[in-house]
C-alpha positions in Angstrom: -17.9 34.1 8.2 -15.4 32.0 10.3 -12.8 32.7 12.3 -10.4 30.9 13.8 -8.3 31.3 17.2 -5.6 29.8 19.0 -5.6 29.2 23.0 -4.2 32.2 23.6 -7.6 34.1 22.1 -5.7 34.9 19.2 -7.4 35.3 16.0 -4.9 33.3 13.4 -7.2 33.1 10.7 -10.3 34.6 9.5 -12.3 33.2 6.4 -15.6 34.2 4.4 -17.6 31.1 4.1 -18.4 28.0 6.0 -16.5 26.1 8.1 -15.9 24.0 5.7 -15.1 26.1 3.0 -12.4 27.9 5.3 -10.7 24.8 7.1 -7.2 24.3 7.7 -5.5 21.5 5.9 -4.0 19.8 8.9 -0.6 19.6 7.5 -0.5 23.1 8.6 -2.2 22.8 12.1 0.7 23.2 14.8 -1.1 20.3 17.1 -2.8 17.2 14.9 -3.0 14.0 16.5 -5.0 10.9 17.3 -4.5 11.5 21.0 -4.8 15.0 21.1 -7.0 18.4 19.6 -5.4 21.2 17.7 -5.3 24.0 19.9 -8.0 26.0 17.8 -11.6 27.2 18.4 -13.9 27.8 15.3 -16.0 30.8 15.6 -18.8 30.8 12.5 -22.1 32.7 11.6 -24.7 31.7 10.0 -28.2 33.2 9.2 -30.3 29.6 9.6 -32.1 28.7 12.6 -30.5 25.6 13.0 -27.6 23.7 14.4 -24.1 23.1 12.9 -24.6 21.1 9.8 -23.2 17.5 8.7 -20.7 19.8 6.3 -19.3 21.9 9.4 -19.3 18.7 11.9 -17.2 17.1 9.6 -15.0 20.3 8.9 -14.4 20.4 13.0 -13.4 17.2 12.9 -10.8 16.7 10.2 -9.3 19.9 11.7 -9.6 18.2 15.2 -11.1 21.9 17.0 -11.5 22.0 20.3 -14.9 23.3 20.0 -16.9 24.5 17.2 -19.2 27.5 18.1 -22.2 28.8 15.7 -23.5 32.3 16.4 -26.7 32.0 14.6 -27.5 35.8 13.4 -31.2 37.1 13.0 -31.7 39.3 9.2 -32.6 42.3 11.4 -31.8 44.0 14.3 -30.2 47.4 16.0 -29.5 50.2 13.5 -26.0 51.6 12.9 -25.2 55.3 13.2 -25.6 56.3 9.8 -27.8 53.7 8.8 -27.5 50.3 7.8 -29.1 47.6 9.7 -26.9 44.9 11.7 -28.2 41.5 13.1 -28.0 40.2 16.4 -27.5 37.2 17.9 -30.5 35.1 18.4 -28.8 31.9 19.5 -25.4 29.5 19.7 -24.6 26.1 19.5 -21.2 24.8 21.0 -19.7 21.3 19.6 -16.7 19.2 20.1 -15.3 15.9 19.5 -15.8 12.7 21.9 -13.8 10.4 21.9 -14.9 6.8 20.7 -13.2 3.2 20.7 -12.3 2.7 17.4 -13.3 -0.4 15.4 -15.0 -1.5 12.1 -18.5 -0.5 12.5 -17.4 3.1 13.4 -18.6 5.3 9.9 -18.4 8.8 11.3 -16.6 10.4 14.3 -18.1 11.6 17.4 -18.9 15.0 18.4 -21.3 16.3 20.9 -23.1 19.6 20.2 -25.1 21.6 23.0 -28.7 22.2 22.8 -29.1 26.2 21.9 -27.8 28.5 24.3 -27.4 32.0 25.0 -24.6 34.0 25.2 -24.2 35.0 28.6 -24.2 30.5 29.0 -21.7 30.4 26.3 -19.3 33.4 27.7 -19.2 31.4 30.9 -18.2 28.1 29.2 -14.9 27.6 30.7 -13.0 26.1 27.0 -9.6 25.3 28.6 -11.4 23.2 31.0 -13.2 21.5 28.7 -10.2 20.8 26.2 -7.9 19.6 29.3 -10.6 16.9 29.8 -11.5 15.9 26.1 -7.5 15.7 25.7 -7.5 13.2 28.4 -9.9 11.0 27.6 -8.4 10.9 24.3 -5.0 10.0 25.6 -6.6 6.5 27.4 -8.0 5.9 24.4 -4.8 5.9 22.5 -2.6 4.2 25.1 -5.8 1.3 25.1 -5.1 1.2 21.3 -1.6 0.9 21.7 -1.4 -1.9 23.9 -4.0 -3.9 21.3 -1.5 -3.6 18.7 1.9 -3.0 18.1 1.1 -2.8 14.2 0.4 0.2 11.8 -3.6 0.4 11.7 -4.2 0.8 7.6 -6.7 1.9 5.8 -7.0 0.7 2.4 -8.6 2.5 -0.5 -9.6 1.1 -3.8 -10.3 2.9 -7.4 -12.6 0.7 -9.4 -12.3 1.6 -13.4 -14.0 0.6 -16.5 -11.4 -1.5 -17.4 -11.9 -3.7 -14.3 -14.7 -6.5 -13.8 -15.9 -6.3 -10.1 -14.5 -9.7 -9.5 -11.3 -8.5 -10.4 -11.6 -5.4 -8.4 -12.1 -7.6 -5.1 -9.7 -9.9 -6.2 -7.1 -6.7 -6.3 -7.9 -5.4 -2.8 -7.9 -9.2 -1.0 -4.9 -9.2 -2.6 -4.0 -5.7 -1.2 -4.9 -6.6 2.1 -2.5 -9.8 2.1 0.3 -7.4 1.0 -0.4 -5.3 4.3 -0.5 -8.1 6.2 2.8 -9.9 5.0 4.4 -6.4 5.8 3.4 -6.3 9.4 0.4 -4.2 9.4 -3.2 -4.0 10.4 -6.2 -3.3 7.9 -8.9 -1.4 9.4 -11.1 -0.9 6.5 -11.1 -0.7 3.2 -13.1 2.4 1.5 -14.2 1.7 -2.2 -15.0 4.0 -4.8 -15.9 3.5 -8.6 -14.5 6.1 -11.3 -14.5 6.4 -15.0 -11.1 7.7 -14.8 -8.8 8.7 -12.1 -8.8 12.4 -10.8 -5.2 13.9 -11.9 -4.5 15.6 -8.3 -5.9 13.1 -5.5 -7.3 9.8 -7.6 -10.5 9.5 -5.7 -11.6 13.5 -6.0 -12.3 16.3 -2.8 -15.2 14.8 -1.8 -14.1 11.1 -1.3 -10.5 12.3 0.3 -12.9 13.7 3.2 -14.5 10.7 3.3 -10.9 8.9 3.9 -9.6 11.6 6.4 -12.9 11.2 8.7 -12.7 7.8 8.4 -8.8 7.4 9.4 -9.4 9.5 12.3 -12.5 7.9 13.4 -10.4 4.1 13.1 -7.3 5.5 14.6 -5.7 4.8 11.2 -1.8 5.8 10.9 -1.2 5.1 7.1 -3.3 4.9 4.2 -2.5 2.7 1.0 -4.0 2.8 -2.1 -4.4 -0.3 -4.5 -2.8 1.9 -7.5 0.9 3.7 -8.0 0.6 7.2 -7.2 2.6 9.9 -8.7 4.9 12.2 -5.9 2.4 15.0 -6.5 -0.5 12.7 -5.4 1.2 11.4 -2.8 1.9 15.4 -1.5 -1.7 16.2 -2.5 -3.7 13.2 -0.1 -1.0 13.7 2.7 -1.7 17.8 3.0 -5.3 16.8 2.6 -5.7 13.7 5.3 -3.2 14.7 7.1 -1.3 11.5 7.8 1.1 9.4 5.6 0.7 7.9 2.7 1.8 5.0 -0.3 1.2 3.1 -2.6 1.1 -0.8 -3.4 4.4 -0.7 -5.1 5.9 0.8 -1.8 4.3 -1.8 0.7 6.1 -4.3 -2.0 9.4 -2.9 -1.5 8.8 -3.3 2.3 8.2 -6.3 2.2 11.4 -7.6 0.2 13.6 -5.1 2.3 12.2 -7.2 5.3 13.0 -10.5 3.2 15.7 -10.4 2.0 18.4 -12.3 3.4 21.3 -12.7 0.7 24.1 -9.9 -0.4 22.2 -9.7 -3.7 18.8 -9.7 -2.3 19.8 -6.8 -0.4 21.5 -4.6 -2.7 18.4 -5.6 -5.3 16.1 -4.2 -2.5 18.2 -0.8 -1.7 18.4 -0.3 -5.1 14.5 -0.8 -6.3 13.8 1.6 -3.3 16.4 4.2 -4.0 15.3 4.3 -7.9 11.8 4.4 -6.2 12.5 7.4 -3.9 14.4 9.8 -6.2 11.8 11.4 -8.3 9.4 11.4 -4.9 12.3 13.6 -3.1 10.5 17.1 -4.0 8.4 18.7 -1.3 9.0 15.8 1.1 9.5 17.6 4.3 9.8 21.9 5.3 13.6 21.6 4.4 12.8 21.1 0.9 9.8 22.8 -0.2 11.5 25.6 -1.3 11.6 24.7 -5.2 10.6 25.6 -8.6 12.3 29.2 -10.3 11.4 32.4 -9.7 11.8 35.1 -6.8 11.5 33.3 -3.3 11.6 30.4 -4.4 15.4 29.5 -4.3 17.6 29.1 -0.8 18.9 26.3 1.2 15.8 24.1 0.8 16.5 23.8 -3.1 20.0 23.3 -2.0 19.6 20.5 0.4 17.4 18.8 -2.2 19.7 18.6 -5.0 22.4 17.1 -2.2 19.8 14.6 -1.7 20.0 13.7 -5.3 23.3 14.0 -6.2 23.6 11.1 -3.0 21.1 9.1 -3.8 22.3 8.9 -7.8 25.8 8.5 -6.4 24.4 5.4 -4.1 22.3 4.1 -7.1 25.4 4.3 -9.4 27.5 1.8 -6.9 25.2 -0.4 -6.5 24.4 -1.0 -10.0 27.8 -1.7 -10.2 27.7 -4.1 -7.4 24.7 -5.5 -8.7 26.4 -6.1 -12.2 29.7 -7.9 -10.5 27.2 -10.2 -8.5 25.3 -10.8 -12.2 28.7 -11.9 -14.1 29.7 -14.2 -11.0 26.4 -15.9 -11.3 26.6 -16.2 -14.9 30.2 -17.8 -14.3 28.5 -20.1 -12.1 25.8 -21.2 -14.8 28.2 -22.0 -17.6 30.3 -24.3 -15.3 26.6 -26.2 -14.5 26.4 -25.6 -18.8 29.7 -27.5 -18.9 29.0 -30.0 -17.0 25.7 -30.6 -18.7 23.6 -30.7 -16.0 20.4 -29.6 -17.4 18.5 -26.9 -14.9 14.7 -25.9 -14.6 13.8 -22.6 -13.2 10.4 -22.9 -10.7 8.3 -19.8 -11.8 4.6 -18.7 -10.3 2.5 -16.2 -8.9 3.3 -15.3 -5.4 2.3 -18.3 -2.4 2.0 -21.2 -5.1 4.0 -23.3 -3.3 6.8 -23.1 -5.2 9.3 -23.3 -2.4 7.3 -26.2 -0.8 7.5 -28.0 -3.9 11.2 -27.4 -4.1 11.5 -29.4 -0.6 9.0 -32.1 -1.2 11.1 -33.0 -4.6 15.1 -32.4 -3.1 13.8 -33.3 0.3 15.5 -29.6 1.4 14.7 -26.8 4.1 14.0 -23.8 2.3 12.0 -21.3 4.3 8.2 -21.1 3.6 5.2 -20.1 5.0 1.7 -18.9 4.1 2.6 -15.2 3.2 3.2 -13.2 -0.1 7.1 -13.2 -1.4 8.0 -15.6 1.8 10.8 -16.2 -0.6 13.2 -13.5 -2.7 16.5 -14.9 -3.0 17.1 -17.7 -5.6 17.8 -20.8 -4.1 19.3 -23.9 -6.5 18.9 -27.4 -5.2 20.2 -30.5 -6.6 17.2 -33.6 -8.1 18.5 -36.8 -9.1 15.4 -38.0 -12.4 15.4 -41.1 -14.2 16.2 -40.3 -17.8 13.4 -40.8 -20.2 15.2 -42.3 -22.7 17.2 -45.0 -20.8 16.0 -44.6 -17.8 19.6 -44.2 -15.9 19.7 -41.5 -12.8 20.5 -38.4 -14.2 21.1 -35.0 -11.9 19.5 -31.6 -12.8 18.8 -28.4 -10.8 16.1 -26.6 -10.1 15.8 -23.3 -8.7 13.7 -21.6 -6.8 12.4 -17.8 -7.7 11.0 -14.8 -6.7 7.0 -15.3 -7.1 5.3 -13.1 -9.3 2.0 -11.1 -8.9 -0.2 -8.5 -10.9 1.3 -5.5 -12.6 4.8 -6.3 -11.0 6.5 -2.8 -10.5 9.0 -2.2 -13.6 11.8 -0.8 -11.0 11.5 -4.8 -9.3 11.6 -6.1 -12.6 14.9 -4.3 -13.4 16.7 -4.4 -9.9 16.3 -8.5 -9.6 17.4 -9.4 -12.8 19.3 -12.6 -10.9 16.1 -14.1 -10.5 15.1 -13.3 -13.9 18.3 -14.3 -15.0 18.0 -18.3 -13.5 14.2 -18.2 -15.7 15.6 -17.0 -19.2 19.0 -19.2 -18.8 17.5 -22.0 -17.6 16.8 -25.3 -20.0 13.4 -25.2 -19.0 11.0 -23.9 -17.0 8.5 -25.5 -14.3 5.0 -23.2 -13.7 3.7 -23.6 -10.4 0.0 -22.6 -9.9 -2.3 -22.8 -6.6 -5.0 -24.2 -7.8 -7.3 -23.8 -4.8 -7.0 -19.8 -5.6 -10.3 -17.9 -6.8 -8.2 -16.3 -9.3 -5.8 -19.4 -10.2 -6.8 -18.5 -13.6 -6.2 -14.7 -13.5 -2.5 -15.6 -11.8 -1.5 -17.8 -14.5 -2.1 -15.4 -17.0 -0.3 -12.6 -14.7 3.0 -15.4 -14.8 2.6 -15.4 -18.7 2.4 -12.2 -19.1 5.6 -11.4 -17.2 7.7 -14.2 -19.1 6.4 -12.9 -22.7 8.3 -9.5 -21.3 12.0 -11.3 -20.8 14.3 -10.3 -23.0 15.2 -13.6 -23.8 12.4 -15.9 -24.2 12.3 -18.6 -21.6 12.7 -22.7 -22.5 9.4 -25.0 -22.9 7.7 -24.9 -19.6 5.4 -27.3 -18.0 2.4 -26.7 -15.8 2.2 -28.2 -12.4 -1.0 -27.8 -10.4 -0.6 -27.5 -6.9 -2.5 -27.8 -3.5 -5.2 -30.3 -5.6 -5.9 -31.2 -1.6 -7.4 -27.7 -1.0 -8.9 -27.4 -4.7 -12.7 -28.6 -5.1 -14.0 -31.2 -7.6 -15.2 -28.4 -10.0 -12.2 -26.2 -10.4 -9.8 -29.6 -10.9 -12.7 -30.5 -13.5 -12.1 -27.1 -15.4 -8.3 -27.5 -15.0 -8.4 -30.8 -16.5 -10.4 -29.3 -19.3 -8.3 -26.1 -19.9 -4.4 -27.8 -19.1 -4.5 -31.2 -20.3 -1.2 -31.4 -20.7 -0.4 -30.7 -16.6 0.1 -32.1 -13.3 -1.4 -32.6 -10.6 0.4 -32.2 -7.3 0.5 -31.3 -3.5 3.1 -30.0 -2.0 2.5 -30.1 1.6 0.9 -33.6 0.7 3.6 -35.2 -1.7 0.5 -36.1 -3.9 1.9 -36.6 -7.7 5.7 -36.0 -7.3 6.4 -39.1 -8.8 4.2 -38.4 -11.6 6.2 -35.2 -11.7 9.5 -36.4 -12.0 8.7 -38.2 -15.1 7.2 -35.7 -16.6 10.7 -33.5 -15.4 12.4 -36.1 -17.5 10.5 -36.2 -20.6 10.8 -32.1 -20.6 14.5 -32.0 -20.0 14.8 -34.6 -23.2 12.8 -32.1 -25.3 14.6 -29.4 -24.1 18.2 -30.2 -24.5 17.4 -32.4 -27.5 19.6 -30.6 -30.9 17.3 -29.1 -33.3 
């Protein structure tokens, strides 16, 4: 039996089983924080001879107790009036958290437990005392932490399935990781686990979700992202159970183009891919709203402030798809003046940090903004190239455009908010596929790319392969590229290695694409 009291010495709680069994979930613990203990002791029995197990440890800990104490209780011992036997206590054993620096090696938390004592020792164990002091050291810890970073500390967690190769698995959470990064966060650790399928409530099941919490506490971990969409009841289920937020990759995808995006349209694309994104994860996000669902006690002012949510967030939704669909026929406007000019266009497509946009500047000597980060770029940007013409070799102008970079299971709600970027790849002449070569998974990403531009609803002109960062790439992997894309070119970006080459080949694809059939 446990039971549970507050700092006052009130009993709140009181639970057959173990500590474990009967914890709190510490969304529902009035003090839970890294720098801080929750303001309740643990008071369990136990017939064993022994100290607090692993199990209850690690139940004190997610729950953050200030002390954990275990009244070990002999089978036999004074007789009740009336009969009956009752035992006594033959020992105790008093443990508590210590507090730890935080860092990658750290697999468990720490907790100190006493050696056995009686109970005249533990009576005079002053607790407030010893909480006031634990609380402290905590506190330095935190402020330590703080000062080493001004970034959220994530923890990532992966779900490995059968339909995954363990190459592709890794290649998923690197992947993850640079994602985190490019959003301005920190990754801790990454906890792995391998299913045959997915648990319908928490995706990793009870006993891996313990394994999380622990280890987010012990790290100092303030969000947790999984390599997977998660539904809003899985999101509510891991956030009761580990007590601190969190999301999903889609979500650290839409913070990273709210960050990036710079244009009108970039920014009313991003508002509305996250509103679309939020609506349906509305219900039992915060106390004001919980209240939901039919029945007696279930209706009030929390269902009421929900759907007022709703209605404002469709309303929003609704405008800016209208926005978004003025901004779509000025741009198409745009296009068929280009169309009437004849100036042929190519559309620069890839998976995400190809080099597209350095390309772009090597070939229109511009100053588009790159760097070495996922989506550096959102917005489309159209630059002018002057080509010789295949046939008769006179100067002839096209434009090329810069897009969005693609990447693995693109979320369908970013897929439908920047349809101007999609728009410039299915109403271009023809297409230009960028690849970084010097990737593990250069292979894996061009498939990705493909995959994506089979899905337009209007399929895309002839498209030509250009194989970038050759510089970076070793002699095997531009041996198998040579093999498997005979037909492509070789290039660096940062190097101008092959742009001549490359604006031949431009030539001799805009000729085969704008020639009559």
């Amino acid at each position: 039996m446990c039971a549970y009291i507050n700092r006052r010495g009130q009993v709140i709680r009181v639970g057959v089983g173990t500590p474990r069994q009967t914890q709190i979930p510490p969304l529902e613990i009035p003090r839970y924080g890294a720098e801080r203990l929750s303001g309740i002791r643990c008071i369990a029995t136990q017939l064993k001879s022994e100290p607090p197990s692993e199990a209850a440890l690690t139940a004190m800990a997610l729950q953050r107790l200030d002390a954990l104490v275990v009244l070990n209780i002999t089978g036999s011992g004074f007789e009740r009036r009336g009969g009956g036997a009752t035992g006594y206590v033959k020992e105790s054993y008093l443990a508590n958290l210590t507090p730890q620096s935080p860092t990658l090696d750290s697999q468990s938390p720490s907790w100190s437990i006493s050696p056995p004592l009686s109970l005249d020792v533990l009576t005079n164990q002053d607790f407030l005392d010893l909480v006031e002091g634990l609380e402290e050291e905590f506190r330095r810890e935190i402020v330590a932490q703080a000062v080493d970073s001004d970034r959220d500390r994530v923890l990532l967690v992966g779900v490995m399935t059968d339909n995954a190769t363990p190459y592709e698995f890794q290649d998923r959470l690197e992947e993850l990781a640079r994602l985190v990064e490019t959003a301005g966060g920190e990754v801790v650790q990454t906890v792995r686990q391998k299913r045959s399928r997915l648990h319908p409530q928490t995706v990793v099941g009870e006993g891996k979700v313990q394994e999380i919490a622990l280890t987010a506490q012990t790290l100092g971990a303030n969000l947790i992202v999984f390599d997977r969409d998660l539904t809003p009841s899985q999101v509510r289920n891991l956030e009761i159970q580990i007590g601190i937020r969190v999301v999903d990759r889609t979500e650290v995808i839409l913070d990273i183009f709210a960050q990036r995006a710079q244009s009108r349209a970039g920014k009313l694309q991003v508002e509305l891919a996250q509103l679309e994104y939020m609506l349906p994860r509305l219900t039992g996000r915060g106390q004001a709203m919980s209240r939901l669902g039919g029945g007696i006690g279930t209706r009030g002012p929390g269902e009421t402030k929900l759907e007022t949510e709703r209605r404002a967030i469709a309303r929003r939704i609704a405008r800016l798809q209208q926005e978004v669909n003025q901004l779509q026929a000025h741009r198409s406007r745009l296009r068929q003046q280009r169309q009437h000019k004849e100036v042929p266009s190519v559309a620069i497509v890839g998976y995400t940090n190809a080099g597209k946009s350095t390309l772009l500047n090597a070939l229109t000597n511009s100053e588009v903004y790159t760097a070495d980060q996922l989506f550096a770029t959102l917005d489309p940007t159209t630059r002018r190239l002057i080509i010789s013409d295949a046939v008769t070799g006179e100067p002839q102008p096209i434009v090329l455009t810069d897009t969005v970079g693609f990447i693995h299971e693109l979320p369908a709600s970013l897929m439908d908010a920047f349809r101007a970027t999609l728009e410039e790849v299915t109403e271009a002449d023809a297409l230009l596929h960028v690849v970084d070569l010097s990737h593990p998974a250069w292979q894996s990403q061009i498939r990705s790319v493909m995959g994506i531009l089979s899905e337009m609803p209007i399929t895309p002109g002839p498209a030509l392969v250009a194989l970038n960062k050759i510089d970076q790439a070793d002699s095997d992997t531009l041996a198998l590229a040579q093999e498997e894309f005979p037909q492509a070119v070789f290039v660096s970006a940062s190097d101008r290695l092959g742009l001549e080459t490359l604006r031949q080949r431009l030539a001799q694809l805009i000729e085969y694409a704008v020639a009559p059939r």
